[in-house]
C-alpha positions as CSV (number, residue, x, y, z in Angstrom):
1,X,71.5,-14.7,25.3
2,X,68.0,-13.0,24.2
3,X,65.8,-15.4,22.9
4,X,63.2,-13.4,20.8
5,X,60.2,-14.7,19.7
6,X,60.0,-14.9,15.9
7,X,58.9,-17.7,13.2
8,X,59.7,-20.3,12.1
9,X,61.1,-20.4,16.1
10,X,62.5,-18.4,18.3
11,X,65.7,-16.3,17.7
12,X,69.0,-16.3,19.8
13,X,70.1,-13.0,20.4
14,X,73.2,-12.5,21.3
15,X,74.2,-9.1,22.1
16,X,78.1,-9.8,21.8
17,X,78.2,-10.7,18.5
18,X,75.1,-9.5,17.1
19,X,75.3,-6.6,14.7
20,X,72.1,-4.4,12.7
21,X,72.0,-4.5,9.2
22,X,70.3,-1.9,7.3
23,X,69.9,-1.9,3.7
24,X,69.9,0.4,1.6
25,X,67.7,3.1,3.3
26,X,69.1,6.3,0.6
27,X,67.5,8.7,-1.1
28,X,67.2,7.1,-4.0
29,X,64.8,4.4,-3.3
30,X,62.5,5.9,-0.3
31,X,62.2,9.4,-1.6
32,X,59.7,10.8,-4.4
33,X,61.7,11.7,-7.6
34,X,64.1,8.8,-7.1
35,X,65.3,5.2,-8.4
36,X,61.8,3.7,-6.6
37,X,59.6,6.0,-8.1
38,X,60.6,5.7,-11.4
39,X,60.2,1.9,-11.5
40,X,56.3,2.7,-11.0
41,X,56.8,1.6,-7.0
42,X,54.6,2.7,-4.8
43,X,56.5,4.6,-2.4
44,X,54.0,5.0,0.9
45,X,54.6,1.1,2.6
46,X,58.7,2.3,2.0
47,X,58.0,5.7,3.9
48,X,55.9,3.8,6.3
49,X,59.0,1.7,7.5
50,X,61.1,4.4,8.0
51,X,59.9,5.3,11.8
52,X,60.6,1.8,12.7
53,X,63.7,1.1,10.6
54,X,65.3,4.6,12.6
55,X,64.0,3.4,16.4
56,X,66.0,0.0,16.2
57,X,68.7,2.0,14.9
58,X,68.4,4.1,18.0
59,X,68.1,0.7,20.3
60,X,71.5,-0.6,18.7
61,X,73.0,2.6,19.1
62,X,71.8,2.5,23.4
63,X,72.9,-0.8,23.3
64,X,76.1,-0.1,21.8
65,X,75.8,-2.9,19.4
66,X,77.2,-2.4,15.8
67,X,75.8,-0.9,12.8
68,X,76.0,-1.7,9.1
69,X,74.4,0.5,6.7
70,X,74.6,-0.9,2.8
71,X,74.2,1.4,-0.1
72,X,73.4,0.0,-3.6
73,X,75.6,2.8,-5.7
74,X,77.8,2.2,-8.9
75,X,80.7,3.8,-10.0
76,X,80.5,7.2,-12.0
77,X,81.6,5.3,-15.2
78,X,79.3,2.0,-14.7
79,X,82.1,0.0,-14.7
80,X,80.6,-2.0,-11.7
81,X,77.2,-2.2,-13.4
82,X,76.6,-5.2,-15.4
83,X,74.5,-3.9,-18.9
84,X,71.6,-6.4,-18.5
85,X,71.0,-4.8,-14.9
86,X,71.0,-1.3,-16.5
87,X,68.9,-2.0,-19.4
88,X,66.6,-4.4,-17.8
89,X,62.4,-3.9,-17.5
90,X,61.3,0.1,-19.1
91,X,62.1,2.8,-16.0
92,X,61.6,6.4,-16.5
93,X,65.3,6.7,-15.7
94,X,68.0,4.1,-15.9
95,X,70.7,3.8,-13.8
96,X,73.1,6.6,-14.1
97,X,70.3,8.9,-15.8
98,X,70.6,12.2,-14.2
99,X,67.3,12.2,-12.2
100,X,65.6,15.3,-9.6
101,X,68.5,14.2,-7.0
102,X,71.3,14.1,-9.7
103,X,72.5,10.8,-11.3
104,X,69.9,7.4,-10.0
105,X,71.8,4.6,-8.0
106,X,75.7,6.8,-8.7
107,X,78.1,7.2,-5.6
108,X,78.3,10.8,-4.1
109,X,74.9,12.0,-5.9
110,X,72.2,13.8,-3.4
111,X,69.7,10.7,-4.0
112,X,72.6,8.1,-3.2
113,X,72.3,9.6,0.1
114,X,70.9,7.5,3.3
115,X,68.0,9.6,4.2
116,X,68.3,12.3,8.0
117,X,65.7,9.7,9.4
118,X,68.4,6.8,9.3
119,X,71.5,9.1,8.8
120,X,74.8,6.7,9.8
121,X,76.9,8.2,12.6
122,X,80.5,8.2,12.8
123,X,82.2,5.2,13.8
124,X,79.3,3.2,12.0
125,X,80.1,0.7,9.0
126,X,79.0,2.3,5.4
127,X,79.2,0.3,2.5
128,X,78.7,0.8,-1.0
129,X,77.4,-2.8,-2.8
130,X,76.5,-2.9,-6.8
131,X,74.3,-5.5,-6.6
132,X,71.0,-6.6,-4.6
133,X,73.0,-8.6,-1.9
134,X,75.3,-7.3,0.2
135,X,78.1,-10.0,0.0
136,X,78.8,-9.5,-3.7
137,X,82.3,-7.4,-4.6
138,X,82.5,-6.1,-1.1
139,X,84.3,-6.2,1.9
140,X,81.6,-6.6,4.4
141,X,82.5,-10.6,4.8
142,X,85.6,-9.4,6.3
143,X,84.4,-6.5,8.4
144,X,81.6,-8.6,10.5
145,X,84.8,-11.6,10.9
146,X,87.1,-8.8,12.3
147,X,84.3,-7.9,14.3
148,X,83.3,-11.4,15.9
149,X,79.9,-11.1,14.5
150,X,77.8,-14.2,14.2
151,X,74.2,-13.0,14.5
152,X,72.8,-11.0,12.1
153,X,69.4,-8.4,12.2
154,X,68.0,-7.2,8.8
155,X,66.0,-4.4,8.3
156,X,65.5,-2.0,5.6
157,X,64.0,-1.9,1.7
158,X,63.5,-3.4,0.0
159,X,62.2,-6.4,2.1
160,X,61.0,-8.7,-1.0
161,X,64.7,-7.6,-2.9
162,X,67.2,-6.2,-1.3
163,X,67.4,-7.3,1.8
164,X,65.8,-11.0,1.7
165,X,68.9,-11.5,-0.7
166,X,71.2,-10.1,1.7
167,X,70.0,-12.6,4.2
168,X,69.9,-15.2,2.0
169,X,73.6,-14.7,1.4
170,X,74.5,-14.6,5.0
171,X,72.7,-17.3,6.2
172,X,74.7,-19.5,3.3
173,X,77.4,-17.7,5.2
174,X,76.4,-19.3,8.5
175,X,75.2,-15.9,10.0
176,X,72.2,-16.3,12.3
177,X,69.9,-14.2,10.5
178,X,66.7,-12.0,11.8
179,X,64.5,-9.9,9.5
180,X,62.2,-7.7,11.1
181,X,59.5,-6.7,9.7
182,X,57.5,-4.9,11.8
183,X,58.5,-3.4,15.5
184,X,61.1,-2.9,17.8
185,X,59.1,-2.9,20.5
186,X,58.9,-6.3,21.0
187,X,63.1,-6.3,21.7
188,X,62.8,-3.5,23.8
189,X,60.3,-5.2,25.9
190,X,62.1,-8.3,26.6
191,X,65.0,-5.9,27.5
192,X,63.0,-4.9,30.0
193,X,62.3,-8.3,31.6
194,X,59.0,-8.2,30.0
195,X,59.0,-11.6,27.9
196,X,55.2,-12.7,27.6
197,X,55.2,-10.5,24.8
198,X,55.2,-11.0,20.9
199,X,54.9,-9.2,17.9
200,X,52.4,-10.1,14.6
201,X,55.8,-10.0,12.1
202,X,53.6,-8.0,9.2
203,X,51.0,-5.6,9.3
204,X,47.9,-7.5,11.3
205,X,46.6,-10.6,12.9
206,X,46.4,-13.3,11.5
207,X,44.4,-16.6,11.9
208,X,47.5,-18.6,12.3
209,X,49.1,-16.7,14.8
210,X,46.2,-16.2,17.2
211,X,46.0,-19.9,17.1
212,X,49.7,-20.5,18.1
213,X,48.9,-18.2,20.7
214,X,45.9,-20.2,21.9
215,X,48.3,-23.4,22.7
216,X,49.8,-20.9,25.5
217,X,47.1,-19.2,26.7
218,X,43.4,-18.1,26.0
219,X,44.4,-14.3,27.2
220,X,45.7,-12.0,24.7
221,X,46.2,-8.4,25.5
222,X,47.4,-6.4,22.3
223,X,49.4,-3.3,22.8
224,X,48.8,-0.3,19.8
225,X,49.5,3.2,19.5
226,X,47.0,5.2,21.2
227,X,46.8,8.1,17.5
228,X,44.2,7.8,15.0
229,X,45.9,5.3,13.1
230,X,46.7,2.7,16.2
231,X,43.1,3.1,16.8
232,X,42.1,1.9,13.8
233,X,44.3,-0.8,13.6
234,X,43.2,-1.7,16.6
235,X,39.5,-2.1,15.8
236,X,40.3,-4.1,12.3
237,X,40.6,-8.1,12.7
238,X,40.3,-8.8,16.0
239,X,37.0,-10.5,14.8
240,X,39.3,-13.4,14.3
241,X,40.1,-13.6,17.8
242,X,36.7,-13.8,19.3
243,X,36.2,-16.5,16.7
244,X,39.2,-18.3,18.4
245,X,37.5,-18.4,21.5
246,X,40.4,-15.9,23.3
247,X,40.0,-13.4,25.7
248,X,41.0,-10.1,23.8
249,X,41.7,-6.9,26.0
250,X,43.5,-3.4,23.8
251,X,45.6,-1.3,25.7
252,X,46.4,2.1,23.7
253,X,50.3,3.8,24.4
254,X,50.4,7.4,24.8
255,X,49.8,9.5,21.8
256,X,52.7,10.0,20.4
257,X,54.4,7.4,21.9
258,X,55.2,3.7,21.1
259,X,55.6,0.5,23.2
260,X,59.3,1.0,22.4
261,X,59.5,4.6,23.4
262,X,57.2,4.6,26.4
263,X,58.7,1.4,28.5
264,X,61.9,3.1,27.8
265,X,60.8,6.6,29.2
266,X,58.7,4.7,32.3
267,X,60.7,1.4,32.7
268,X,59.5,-1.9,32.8
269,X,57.5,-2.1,36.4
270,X,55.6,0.9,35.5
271,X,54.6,-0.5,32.2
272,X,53.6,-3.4,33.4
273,X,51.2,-1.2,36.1
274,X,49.8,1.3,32.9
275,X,49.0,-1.9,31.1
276,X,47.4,-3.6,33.5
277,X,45.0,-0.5,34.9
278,X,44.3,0.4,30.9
279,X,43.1,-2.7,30.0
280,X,40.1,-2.4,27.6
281,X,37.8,-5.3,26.5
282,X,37.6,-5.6,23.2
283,X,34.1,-5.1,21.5
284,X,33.4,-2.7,24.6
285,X,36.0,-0.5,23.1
286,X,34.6,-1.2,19.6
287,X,31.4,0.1,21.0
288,X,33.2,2.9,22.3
289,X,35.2,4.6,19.6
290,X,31.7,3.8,17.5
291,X,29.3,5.8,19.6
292,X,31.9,8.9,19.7
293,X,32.1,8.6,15.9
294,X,28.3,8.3,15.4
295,X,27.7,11.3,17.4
296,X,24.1,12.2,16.7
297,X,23.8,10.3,13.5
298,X,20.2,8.5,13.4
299,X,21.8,5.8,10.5
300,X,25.5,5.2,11.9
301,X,24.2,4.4,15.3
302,X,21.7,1.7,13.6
303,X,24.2,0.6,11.6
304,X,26.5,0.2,14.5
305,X,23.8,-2.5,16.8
306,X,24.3,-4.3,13.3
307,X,27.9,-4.4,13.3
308,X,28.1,-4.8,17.3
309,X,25.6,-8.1,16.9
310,X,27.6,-9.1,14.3
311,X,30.6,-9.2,16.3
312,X,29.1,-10.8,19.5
313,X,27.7,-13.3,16.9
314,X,31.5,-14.6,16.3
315,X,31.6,-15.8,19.8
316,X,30.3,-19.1,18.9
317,X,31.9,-21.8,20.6
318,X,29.6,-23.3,23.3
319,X,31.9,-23.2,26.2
320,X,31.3,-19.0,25.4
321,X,27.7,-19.1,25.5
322,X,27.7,-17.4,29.2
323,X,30.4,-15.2,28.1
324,X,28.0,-13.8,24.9
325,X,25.4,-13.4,26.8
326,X,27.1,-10.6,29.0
327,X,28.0,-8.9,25.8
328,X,24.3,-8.8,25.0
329,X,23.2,-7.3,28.2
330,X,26.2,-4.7,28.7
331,X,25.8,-3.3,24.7
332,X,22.1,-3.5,25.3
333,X,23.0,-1.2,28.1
334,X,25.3,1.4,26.6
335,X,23.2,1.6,23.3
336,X,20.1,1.9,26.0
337,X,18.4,-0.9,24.0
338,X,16.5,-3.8,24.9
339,X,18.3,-6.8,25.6
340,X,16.0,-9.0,24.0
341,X,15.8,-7.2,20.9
342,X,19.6,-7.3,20.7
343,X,19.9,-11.4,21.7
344,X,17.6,-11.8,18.5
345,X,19.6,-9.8,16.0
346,X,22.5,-11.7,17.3
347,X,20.7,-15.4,16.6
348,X,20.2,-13.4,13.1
349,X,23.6,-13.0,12.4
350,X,23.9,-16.6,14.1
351,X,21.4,-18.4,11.9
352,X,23.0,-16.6,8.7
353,X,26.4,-17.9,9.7
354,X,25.0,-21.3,9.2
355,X,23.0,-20.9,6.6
356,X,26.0,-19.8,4.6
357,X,27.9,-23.0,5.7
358,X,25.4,-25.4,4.9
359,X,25.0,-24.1,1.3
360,X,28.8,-24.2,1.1
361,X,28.9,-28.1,2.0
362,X,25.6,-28.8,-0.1
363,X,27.6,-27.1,-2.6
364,X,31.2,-28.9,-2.1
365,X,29.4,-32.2,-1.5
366,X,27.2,-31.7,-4.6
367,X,29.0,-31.4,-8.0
368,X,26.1,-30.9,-10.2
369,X,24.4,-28.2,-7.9
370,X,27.9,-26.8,-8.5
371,X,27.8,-26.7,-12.1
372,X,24.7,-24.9,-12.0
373,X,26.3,-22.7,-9.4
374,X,28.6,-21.9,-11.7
375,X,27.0,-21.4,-14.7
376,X,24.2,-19.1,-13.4
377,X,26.9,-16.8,-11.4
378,X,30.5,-17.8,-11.4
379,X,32.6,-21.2,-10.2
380,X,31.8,-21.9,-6.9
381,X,29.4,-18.7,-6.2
382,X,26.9,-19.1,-3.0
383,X,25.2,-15.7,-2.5
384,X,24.9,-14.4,0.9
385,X,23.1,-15.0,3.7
386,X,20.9,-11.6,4.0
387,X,21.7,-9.3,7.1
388,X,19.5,-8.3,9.1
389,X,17.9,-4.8,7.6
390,X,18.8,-1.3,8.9
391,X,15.2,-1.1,9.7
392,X,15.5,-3.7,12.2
393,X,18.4,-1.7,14.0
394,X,16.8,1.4,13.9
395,X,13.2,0.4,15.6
396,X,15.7,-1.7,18.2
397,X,18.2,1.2,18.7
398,X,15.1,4.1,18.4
399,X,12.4,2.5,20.1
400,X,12.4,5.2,22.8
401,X,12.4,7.8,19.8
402,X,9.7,6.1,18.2
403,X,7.7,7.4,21.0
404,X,9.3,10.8,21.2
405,X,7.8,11.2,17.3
406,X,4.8,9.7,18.1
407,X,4.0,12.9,21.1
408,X,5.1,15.6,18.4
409,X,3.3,14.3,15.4
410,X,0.4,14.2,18.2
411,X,0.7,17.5,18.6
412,X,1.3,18.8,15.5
413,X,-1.8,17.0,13.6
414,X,-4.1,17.1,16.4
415,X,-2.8,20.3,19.1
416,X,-5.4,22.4,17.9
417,X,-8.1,20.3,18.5
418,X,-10.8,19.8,21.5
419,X,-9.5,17.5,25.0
420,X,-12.4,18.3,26.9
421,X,-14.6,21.5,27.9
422,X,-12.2,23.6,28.7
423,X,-8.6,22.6,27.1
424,X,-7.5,21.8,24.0
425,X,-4.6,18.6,22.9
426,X,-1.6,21.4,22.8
427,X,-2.7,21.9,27.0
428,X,-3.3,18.4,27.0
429,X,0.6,17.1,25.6
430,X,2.1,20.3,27.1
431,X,1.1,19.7,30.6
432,X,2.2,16.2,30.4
433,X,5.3,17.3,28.6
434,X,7.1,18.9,32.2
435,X,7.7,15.6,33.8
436,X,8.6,14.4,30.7
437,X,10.9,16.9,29.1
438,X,14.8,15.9,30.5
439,X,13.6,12.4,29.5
440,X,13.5,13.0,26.0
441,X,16.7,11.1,24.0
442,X,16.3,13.0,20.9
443,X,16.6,16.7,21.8
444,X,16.3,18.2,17.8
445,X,12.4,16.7,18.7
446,X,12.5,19.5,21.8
447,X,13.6,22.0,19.4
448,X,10.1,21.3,17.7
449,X,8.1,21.3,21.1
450,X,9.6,24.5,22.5
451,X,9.2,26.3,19.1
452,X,5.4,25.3,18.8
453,X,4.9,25.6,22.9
454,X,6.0,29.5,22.3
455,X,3.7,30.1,19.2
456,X,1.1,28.8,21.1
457,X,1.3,30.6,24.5
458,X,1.6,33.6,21.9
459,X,-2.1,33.1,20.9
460,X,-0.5,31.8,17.1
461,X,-2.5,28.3,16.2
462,X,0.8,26.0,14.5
463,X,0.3,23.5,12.9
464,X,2.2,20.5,10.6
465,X,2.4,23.0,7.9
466,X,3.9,25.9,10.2
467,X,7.2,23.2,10.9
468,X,7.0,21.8,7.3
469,X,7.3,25.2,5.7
470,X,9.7,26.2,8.2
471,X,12.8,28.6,7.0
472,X,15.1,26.5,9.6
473,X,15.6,23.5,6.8
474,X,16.5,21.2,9.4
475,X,13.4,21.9,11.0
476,X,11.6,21.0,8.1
477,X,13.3,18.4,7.6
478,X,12.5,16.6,10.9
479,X,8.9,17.5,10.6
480,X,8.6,15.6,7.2
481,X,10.5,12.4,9.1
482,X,7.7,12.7,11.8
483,X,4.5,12.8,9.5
484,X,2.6,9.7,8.6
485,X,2.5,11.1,4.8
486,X,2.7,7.3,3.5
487,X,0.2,5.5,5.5
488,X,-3.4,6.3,4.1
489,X,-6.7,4.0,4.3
490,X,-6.8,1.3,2.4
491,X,-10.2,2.0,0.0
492,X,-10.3,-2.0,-0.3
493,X,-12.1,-1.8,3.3
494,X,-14.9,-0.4,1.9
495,X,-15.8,-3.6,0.1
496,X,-16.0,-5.7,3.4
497,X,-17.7,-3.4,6.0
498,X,-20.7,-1.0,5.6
499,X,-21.5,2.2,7.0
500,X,-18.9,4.7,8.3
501,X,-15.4,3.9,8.5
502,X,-13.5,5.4,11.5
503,X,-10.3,7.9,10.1
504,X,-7.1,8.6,12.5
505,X,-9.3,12.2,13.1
506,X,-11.9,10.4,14.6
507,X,-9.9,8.8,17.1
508,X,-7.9,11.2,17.9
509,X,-8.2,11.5,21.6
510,X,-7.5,7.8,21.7
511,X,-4.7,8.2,19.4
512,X,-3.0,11.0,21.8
513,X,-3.8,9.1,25.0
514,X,-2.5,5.5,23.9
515,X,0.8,7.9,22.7
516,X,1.4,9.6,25.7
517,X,0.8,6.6,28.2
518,X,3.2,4.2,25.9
519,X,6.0,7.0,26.0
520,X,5.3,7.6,29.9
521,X,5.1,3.3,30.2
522,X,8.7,3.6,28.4
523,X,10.5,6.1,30.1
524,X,9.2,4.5,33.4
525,X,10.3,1.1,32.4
526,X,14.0,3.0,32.1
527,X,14.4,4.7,35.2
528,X,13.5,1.2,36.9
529,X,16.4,-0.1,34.9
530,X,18.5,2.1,36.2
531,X,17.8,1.9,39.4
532,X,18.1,-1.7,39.7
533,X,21.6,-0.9,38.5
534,X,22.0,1.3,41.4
535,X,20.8,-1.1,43.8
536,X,23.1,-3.8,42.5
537,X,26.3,-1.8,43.6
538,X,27.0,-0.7,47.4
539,X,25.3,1.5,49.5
540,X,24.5,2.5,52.9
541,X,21.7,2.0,54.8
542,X,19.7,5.5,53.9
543,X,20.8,5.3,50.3
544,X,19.3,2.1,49.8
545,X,16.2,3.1,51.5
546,X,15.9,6.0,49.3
547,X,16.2,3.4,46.0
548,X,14.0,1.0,47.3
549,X,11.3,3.9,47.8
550,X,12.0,4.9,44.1
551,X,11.9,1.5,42.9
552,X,8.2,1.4,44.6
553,X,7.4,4.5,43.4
554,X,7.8,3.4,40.0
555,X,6.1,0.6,40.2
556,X,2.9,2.2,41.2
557,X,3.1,4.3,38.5
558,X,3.4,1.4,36.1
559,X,1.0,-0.3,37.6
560,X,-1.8,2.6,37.4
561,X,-0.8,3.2,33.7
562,X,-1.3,-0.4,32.6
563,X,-4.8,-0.6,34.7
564,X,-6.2,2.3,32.7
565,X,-4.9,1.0,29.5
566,X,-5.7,-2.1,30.1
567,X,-2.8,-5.2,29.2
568,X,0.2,-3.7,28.2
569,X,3.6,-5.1,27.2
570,X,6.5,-2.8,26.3
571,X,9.0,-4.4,24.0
């Protein structure tokens, strides 16, 4: 006996007199032109099943275990199809209309046909039924008795129809019944002696579930397909389960494999070993498959430290404080963000979270606040908490590149103009630039410096205007997002202080000094990031000498920038 996880409780499999029932997979009701179709179905969740419908049929047939397939099919003449059931609801095509695959729902038609996918094999049952469940005016009653059959499996279309009707009728029968509605795997699993393991029953996660789960344990490692599609589904829910407080790693099978294929082709010990050395956490693999889609795309990479602080927001039990506070620091450290600027969009999401809950009780608790609810924007209406801006994300995520801009607007505005005696800002920014230049996170900005450092060694004199007019429109375009076009002095000052008002060209110098020494202050405060990684992990004796020197190194020049500044803090 099998005991198979399943709900309302678990399901006794027994392998002796157990026996697959497949309804009606034909032609007729999976396939565009057919019965389905013409009833206004849609016909993509029937074509989605069929992958899954034909692997359990393969696991019976390795097994050995019998085989019904039903067909719902009427007689040539309709004798066996009652007149309300013909003329019932407004079809394209009735039954026994001749149809794109000859007459709909008729016996030896092309569209009666069980589709190549699920195709029955000789020595499997077949069975032609005229209504929705298979019992009625058939012999299948018989055929499982002769057969010692006593547990039943269901799967097929359709699930709301056909077959719950079917298994309605055999459980009145005393059948022990199973529908299955979404995988084999978990069967082939246990088969393999690897029980822990249980499968959603529908299409995702749900709230319920993950709570059952929780009464066994707080660690939930969920299996997908490793395509496009497995992906996805892997990345849409799990919200839920960080709000349950569980510990959610993803492992992704193979492409083009399936839990059921790929402990079948490996067995069950090396399944267990891929699973446990592919174990991915959760919102680290969110933050994962995010960056790769973002690529270089300025706005999906701020709105992704929105959607990742979201998520870490969800952890929100207390016993998980410790546990958040890792995911801060190790997304702060693959988005290369501060970790403080993150922690505070997270109390954002946080604060919002709360916000929205305490107007939903003032409201519940409140029946005339409701009323007035209601009659300003709908029954019941709170509006929502706003999230944190995009501008937000993008000075945390782009604080580095704020910087960046800040050098080539420098030198674009003010390159032509006098540094001292004998050198002009362009020397100036372009001397500083070497050390500088692998450091630079947005390399469309070196595109701009190496362009104007060639005009200029060429004895041209570029300025904003030579980018801004630029025949390369993404050029252009990046020297518009650098300018300060919208920031202008406001006349207003005019009225409180006399005599001459300093402009941005008469503090230039200071200008291009405080830009450079912040960007340097920046880059410097990175490396020594880094390298405290570096010293946090093993090394030998002249390794860590060589990090320790680098650390000091650092420091000094931190230290010298900061004295000729003056204070300086870096956020």
């Amino acid at each position: 006996m099998i005991e198979i996880p399943a709900k309302p409780f678990p399901y006794p499999l027994d392998p002796a007199h157990t026996a697959l029932v497949v309804i009606d997979m034909q032609r007729d009701f999976v396939e565009p032109g057919g019965f389905g179709e013409t009833l206004g179905n849609d016909l993509s969740p029937v074509a989605a099943i069929v992958p899954t419908v034909a692997a359990l049929i393969q696991l019976f047939r390795q097994k050995q275990w019998p085989i019904l397939h039903t067909r719902e099919s009427h007689k040539p003449d309709l004798s066996d199809c009652p007149p309300a059931k013909r003329l019932r609801g407004a079809p394209a095509l009735r039954i026994g209309d001749a149809g794109p695959m000859g007459r709909i729902l008729i016996q030896g038609e092309p569209g009666n046909a069980i589709i190549d996918a699920c195709a029955p094999r000789p020595g499997e049952i077949v069975v032609d039924k005229p209504g929705k469940g298979m019992f009625y005016a058939t012999a299948i009653g018989e055929i499982l008795k002769q057969r010692g059959v006593s547990h039943l499996v269901f799967a097929g279309v359709t699930t709301e129809v056909c077959v719950q009707t079917s298994m309605r009728e055999a459980n009145d029968r005393g059948y022990e019944c199973l529908l299955v509605e979404g995988y084999t795997d978990v069967i082939s699993l246990h088969q393999a002696g690897i029980e822990n393991v249980v499968a959603s029953g529908g299409t995702s996660l749900t709230v319920d579930q993950l709570r059952l789960i929780k009464k066994y344990t707080k660690h939930l490692t969920i299996i997908y397909d490793g395509d496009g599609a497995g992906i996805k589904a892997a990345l849409r829910g799990l919200d839920m389960a960080l709000e349950e407080s569980l510990d959610v790693k993803l492992v992704l099978i193979p492409d083009k494999e399936d839990p059921d294929s790929y402990v079948r082709k490996i067995g069950a010990a090396a399944f267990r070993d891929f699973v446990a050395a592919n174990k991915k956490d959760f919102i680290l693999f969110q933050l994962e498959v995010a960056l790769k889609d973002a690529a270089g795309d300025s706005n999906k990479k701020a709105e992704l430290v929105n959607q990742m602080a979201e998520t870490i927001a969800k952890i929100n039990k207390a016993e998980d404080f410790t546990r958040q506070q890792d995911y801060i620091r190790q997304c702060a450290e693959i988005l290369r963000i501060e970790e403080a600027g993150l922690h505070s969009l997270v109390n954002k999401f946080i604060r919002g979270r709360i916000e929205k809950q305490e107007s939903r009780a003032a409201a519940q608790g409140d029946a005339a606040k409701a009323a007035e609810q209601s009659t300003a924007g709908g029954p019941g209406e709170i509006a929502d908490t706003p999230l944190p801006s995009d501008d937000e994300s993008i000075s945390l995520l782009f604080r580095h590149e704020q910087n960046e801009r800040g050098m080539i607007r420098s030198l674009l505005d003010y390159g032509l103009k006098t540094w001292d005696e004998q050198t002009s800002v362009a020397d100036y920014i372009l001397a500083e630039c070497i050390d500088l230049y692998e450091l630079i996170d947005n390399k469309r900005l070196l595109k701009i410096l190496d362009l104007y450092k060639s005009w200029y060694e060429k004895g041209q004199e570029p300025t904003t205007k030579s980018f801004l007019y630029h025949e390369d429109q993404e050029l252009s375009t990046l020297a518009v997002s650098i300018m300060d076009l919208h920031l202008e002095i406001s006349p207003n000052w005019k009225d409180h202080f006399e005599g001459k008002i300093a402009t941005p060209e008469d503090l230039y110098r200071e200008d291009v000094l405080s830009t450079m020494c912040y960007l340097k202050l920046r880059k410097i405060k990175r490396l020594m990031e880094e390298n405290q990684q570096d010293l946090s992990k093993p090394h030998d004796d002249e390794e860590l000498r060589v990090l320790l020197q680098t650390h000091k190194h650092l420091k000094d020049l931190e230290i010298e920038l900061t004295r000729n500044m003056g204070t300086v803090i870096v956020k």
